[in-house]
N, C-alpha and C positions, 0 to 999 in steps of 0.2 A: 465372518469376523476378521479385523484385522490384525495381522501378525504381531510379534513382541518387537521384531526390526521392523515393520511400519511403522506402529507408535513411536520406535523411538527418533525413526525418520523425520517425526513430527514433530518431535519436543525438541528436537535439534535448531526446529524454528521459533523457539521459546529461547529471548537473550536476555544476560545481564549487560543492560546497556551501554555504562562503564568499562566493564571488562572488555566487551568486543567477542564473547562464547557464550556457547550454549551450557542449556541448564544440563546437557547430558554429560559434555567435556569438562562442564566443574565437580561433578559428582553430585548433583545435586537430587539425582532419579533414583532412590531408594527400591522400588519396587513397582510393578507392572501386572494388572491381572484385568481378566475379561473374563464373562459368563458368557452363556448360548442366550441372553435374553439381551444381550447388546450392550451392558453395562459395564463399561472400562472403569478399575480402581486405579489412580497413580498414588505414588506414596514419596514425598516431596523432603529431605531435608534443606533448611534455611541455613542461614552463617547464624544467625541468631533467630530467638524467637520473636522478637517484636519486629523483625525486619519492614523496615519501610515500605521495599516493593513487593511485601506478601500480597497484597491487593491485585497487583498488576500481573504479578506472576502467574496468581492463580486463575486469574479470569482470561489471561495469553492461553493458559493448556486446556483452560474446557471450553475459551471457542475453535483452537485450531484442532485438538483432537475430535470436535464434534461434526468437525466437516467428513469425518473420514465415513465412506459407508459404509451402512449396519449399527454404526452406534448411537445408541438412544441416548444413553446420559453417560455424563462424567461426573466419577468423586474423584474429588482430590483432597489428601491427608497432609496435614503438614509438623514436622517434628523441626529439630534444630541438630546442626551438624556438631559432634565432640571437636576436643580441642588440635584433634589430632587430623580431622577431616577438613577443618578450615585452615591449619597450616597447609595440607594440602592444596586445598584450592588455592589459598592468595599464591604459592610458589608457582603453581600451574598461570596463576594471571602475570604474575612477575614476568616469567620464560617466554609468553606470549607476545608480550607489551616491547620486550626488550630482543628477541630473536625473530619474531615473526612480522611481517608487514598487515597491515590490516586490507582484508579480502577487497576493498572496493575504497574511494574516495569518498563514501557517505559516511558520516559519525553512526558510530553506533546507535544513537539517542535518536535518531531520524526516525520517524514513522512512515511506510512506504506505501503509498493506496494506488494501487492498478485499477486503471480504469478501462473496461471490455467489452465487449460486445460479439455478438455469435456470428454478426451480416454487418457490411458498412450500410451507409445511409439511413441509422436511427439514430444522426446525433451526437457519439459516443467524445469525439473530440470535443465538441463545443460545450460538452457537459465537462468533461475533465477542464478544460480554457476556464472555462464559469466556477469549477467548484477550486481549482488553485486558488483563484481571488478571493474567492468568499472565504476558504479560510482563514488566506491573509488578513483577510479586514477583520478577522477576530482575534487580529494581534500574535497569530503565529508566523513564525522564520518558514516562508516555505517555497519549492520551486517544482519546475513542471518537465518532465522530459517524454520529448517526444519521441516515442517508440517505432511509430505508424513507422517505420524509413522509407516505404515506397511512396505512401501517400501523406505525407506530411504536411500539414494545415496551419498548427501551431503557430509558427512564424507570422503569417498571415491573419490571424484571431486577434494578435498580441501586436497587432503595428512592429514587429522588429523588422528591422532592414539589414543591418548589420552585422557582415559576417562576422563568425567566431575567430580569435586570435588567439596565443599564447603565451602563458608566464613566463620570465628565467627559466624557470622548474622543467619547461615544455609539459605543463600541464592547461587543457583546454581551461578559456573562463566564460562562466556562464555569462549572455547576455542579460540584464535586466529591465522590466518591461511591465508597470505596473505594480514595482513594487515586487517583484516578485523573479526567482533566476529560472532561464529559460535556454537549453539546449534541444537542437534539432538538427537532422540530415540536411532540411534545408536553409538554415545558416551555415553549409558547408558548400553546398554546389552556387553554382553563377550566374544560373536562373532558374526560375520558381516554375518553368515549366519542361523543365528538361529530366528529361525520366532517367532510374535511377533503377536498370536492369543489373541488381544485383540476387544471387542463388544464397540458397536456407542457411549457407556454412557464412557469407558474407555479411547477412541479417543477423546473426550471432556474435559474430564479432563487432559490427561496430556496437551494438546494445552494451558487449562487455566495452568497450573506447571508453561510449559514455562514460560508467561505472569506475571505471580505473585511472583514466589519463583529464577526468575533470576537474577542476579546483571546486568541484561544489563546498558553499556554505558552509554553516554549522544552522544545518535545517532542520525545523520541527516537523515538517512536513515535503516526502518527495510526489509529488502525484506522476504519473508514470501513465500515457497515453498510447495504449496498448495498438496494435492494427486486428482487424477485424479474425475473427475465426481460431484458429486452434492449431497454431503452425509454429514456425521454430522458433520466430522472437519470443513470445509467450514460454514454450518450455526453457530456454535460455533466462527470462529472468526468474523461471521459480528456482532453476540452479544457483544462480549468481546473487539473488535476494532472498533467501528463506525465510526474510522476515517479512515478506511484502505478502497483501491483503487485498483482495479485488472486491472491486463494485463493477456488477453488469448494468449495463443499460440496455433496454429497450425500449418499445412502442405497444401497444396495445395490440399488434395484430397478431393471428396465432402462429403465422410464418417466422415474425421476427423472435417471438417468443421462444418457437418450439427452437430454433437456434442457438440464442442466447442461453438455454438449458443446454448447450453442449458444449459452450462456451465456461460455463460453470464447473460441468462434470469434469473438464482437462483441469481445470483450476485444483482441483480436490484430488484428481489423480496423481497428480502434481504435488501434493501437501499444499497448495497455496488454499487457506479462509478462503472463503465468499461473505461477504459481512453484509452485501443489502443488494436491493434491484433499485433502480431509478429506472421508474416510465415515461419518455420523453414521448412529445405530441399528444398530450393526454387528450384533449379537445378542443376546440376552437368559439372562443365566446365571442360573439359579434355584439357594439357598440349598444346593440337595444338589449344585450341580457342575453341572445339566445345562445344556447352550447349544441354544438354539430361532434358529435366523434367520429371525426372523421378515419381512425383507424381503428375503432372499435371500442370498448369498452372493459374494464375491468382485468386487463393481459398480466398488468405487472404485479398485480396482486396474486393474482392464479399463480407465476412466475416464482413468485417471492414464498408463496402457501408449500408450494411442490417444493422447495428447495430448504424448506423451512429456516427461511431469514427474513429479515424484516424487509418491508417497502419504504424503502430511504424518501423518497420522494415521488409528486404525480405533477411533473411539467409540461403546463400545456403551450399548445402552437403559438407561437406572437412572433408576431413578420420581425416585433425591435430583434429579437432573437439574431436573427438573420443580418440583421442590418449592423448591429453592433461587432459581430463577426468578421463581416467584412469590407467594414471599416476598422478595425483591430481596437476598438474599446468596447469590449463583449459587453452583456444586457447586465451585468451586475454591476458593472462601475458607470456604463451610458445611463441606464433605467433602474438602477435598485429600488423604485414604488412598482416597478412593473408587477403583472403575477408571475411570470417566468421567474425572475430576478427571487422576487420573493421565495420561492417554490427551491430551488437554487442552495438559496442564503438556511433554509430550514436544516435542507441536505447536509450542507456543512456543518451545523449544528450540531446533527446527530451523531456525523463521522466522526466526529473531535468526541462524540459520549462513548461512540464503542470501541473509538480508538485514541485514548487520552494522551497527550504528549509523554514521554517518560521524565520517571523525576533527575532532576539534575543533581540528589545528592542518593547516592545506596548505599545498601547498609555493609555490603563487600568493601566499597570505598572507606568508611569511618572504620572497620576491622585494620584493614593496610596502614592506614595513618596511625592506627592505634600501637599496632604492632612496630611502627617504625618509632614512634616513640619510646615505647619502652625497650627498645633496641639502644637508642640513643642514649637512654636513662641506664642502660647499662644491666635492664630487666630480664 
């Protein structure tokens, strides 16, 4: 079972999105308990009882703490904090807001989805490329950062050409491309084919550049294009993002699979969710009907069974795939009748269900206003 400091290691990636902390540094973690039968209690005080983001709150601590191994289920209890505990908190946001810098240039409200994979060559970009848009086209603020730094594709998927520049501020600006903001190592170098021999300490820092020195948005959505395997960019953003959330990809075959289950297990050792698998090159339908699986059968399911999260999607082989890629108007906005596209645009659907955008008014916010009022009123 896991510890009372891993739990809380975990709920440290449970935020009031607002505030810009965690539910641990507002006081909001009342108590902690686990059995030998895998059953973690959390015991939650709110600012109030009817709190708006009781929903969000509660379903952020029973998926992230259920990634952790050993535990079967999660209760979560939820009371309301006294008057004496919410003063607390709002002065603890106050101190925050007004003496501390905020950890990164993404809005607290951002929802962060990693996209990974265990081996290169199942895809793993062209899906993160494909699922930014398809968000977008359901009307969220959202942008894409390319992780890969050695092997960087992004730019290339997304027609960008144009290198990155800077604000006044000398804060990077994302390029846009689709509708959607786009940073990447290679909108930094001079050509697209000149390699980019940098060591695990150099891969960490620029990840945190991204993070720190970009003017990103005010985004609903960061998708985050991880590189292959289980190496330093990957531990670098579950440090630097606690709140970010992966989707594996793979293929059907049991090599890429048996990988992309290892790709998972850092995720989790990491405190990062694993929230679904996407099986790319599910099978191949030729013009008269017929389907070849050409990499096997039934992987991502198995994948998704052993890991116990859902199967986001089964995208199969289509050359537009390819073609839209690299010509930089990927198969969702070239082909959206496509079944790729389709398969794609579902994935998104279901992301935005397990990962809902946060709300833009909490119930910590209406308390501070409340309280400054009747400050003002001389209360």
């Amino acid at each position: 079972m896991p510890t009372v400091a891993e739990i809380e290691q975990v709920l440290r990636g449970v935020m009031d999105p607002e505030l810009g902390a965690d539910v641990v540094e507002l006081g909001m973690v009342k108590g902690i308990e686990f059995d030998p039968e895998g059953v973690v209690r959390i015991s939650l005080a709110l600012t109030i009882a009817g709190c708006p983001m009781r929903g969000q709150i509660e379903a952020d601590v029973r998926r992230k703490l259920s990634g952790l191994p050993s535990v079967g289920a999660v209760e979560v209890t939820m009371g309301e904090m006294t008057a004496e505990e919410r003063a607390r908190l709002m002065a603890t946001a106050r101190y925050k807001a007004r003496e501390k810098a905020p950890p990164t240039m993404l809005s607290p409200f951002t929802r962060v989805l990693a996209v990974g994979s265990g081996k290169g060559g199942v895809g793993k970009s062209t899906m993160a490329v494909n699922l930014a848009l398809a968000i977008s086209d359901l009307g969220f603020a959202t942008g894409i950062l390319d992780a890969d730094i050695w092997g960087f594709s992004v730019p290339r998927m997304l027609g960008v050409g144009e290198r990155l520049a800077a604000n006044p501020e000398r804060k990077i600006i994302p390029q846009r491309a689709h509708g959607i903001e786009v940073v990447s190592t290679g909108l930094l170098v001079s050509e697209e084919d000149k390699a980019l021999m940098w060591r695990g300490l150099m891969l960490a820092k620029a990840l945190e550049q991204f993070l720190h020195d970009v003017a990103w948005g005010k985004l609903d959505y960061l998708v985050v294009d991880l590189p292959p395997g289980t190496g330093d960019v990957q531990m670098a953003l579950a440090r630097l993002l606690p709140q970010a959330e992966m989707l594996v990809v793979t293929t059907p075959q049991l090599a890429a699979r048996r990988v992309a289950a290892r790709a998972a297990d850092m995720a989790r050792r990491s405190f990062m969710p694993v929230i679904g698998v996407i099986e790319n090159m599910d099978g191949f339908t030729t013009d008269e009907g017929e389907v070849y699986a050409l990499f096997g059968e039934g992987g991502g399911q198995e994948l998704a069974d052993g890991l116990g999260i859902p199967l986001i999607a089964q995208v199969p082989i289509d050359p537009r795939v390819v073609e839209g890629g690299d010509g930089g108007i990927p198969v969702v906005r070239a082909q959206p009748d496509s079944p790729a596209a389709r398969a794609i645009a579902g994935a998104a659907k279901l992301v935005v269900e397990l990962l809902p955008p946060s709300a833009d008014e909490t119930c910590t916010a209406r308390i501070d206003r409340l309280f400054e009022g009747l400050q003002a009123a001389g209360g």
